[in-house]
N, C-alpha and C positions, 0 to 999 in steps of 0.2 A: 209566882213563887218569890220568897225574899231573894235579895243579891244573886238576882240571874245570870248578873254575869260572873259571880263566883261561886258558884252552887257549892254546897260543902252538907253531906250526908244530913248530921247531926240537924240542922237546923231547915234543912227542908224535907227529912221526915216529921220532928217536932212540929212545922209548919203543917204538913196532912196531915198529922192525926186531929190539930184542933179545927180544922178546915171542916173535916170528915166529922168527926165526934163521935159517938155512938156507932157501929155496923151491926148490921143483920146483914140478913141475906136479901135484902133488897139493895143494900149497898154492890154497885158497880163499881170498877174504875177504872179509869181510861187513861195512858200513860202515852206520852213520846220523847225519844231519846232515852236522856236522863232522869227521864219523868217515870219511866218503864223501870229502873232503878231503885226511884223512890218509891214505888209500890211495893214491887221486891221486897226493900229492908222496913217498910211499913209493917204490912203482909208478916215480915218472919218477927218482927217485935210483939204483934197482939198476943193475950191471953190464950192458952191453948182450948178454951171454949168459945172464940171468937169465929165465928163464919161470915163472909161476901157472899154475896150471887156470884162473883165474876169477874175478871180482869181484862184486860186489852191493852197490847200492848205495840205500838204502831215504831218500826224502828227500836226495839228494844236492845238492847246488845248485854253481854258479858265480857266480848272484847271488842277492840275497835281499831281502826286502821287510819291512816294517813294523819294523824295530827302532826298539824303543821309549824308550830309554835312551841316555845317552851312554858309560854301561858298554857295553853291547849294540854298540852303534856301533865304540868301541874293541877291543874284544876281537875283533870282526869284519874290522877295517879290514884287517889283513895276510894274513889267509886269501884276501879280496878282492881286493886290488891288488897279490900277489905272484903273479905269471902263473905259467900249469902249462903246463908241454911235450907237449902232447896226445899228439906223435909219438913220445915218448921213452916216456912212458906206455902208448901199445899197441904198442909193440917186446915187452911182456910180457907180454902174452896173447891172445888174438882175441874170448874171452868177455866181455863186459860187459852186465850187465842193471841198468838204474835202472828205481824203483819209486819212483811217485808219486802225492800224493792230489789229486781237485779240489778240496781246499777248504781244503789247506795254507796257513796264516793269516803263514808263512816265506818261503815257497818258492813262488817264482811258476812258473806254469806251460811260461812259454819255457825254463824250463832241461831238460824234457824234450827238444826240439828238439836243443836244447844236446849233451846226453850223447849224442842219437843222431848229431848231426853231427861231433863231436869223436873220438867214441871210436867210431860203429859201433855201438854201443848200444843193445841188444833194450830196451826199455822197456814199462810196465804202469803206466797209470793208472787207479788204484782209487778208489772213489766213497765221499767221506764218511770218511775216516780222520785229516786233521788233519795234522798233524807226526806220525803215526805213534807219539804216548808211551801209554804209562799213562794221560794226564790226558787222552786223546783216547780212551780206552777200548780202546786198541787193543792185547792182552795176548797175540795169536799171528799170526802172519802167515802164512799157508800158501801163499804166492806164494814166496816165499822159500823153504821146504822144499821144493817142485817144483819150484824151481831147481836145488837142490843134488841133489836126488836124478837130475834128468834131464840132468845135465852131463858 
């Protein structure tokens, strides 16, 4: 995604859509973090005749805990306080699967609740994964592959 390290809505939804181009229902899409985010306000910007297959959403949040930094803070704040159209968002598809860890040190646990009360949201909470990075050891996910394979 453009300036990853300053991610800012506008410009890394405008980024997926020309990524993505065209959806049908063969269009999947697979989000983390803030990438879960950008699906979201992807998702609620399409044409209301627009459908995906499917989302995933690895670490997703609506809120989020322990930022450490006033960088952190600010890079965060508009993702945060810029509301999502839940209902406009699943006008595009019926699939949503969020995948979460317990000991995500981000992502507190009510947003599980969250993705399943907003969006209808099949959810998997997996033990011991972290944010889901690299520095969390975590280098394949096979919740995700029997996703997309059983969808």
């Amino acid at each position: 995604m453009p300036e990853s390290s300053e991610p800012k809505i506008e410009t890394w939804v405008a980024h997926l859509a020309k990524v993505v181009g065209e959806v049908d229902e063969n269009t999947f899409l697979i989000g983390h973090s803030i990438g879960c985010q950008t699906i979201l306000r992807f998702l609620e910007s399409l044409p209301i005749d627009k459908k995906v297959g499917g989302s995933i959403f690895v670490a997703g949040w609506v809120t989020l805990m322990n930022l450490r930094t006033d960088e952190e803070k600010e890079i965060a704040r508009p993702w945060l306080e810029t509301p999502i159209d839940f209902e406009k968002v699943k006008q595009h598809t019926k699939k949503f699967l969020a995948i979460f860890s317990d000991d995500d040190d981000c992502v507190p646990l009510n947003n599980q609740k969250m993705f399943e009360q907003k969006l209808g949201a099949r959810t998997i909470l997996e033990h011991n994964r972290g944010h889901f990075s690299g520095g969390d050891g975590v280098t394949e996910l096979p919740s995700v592959l029997e996703a997309i394979l059983n969808y």
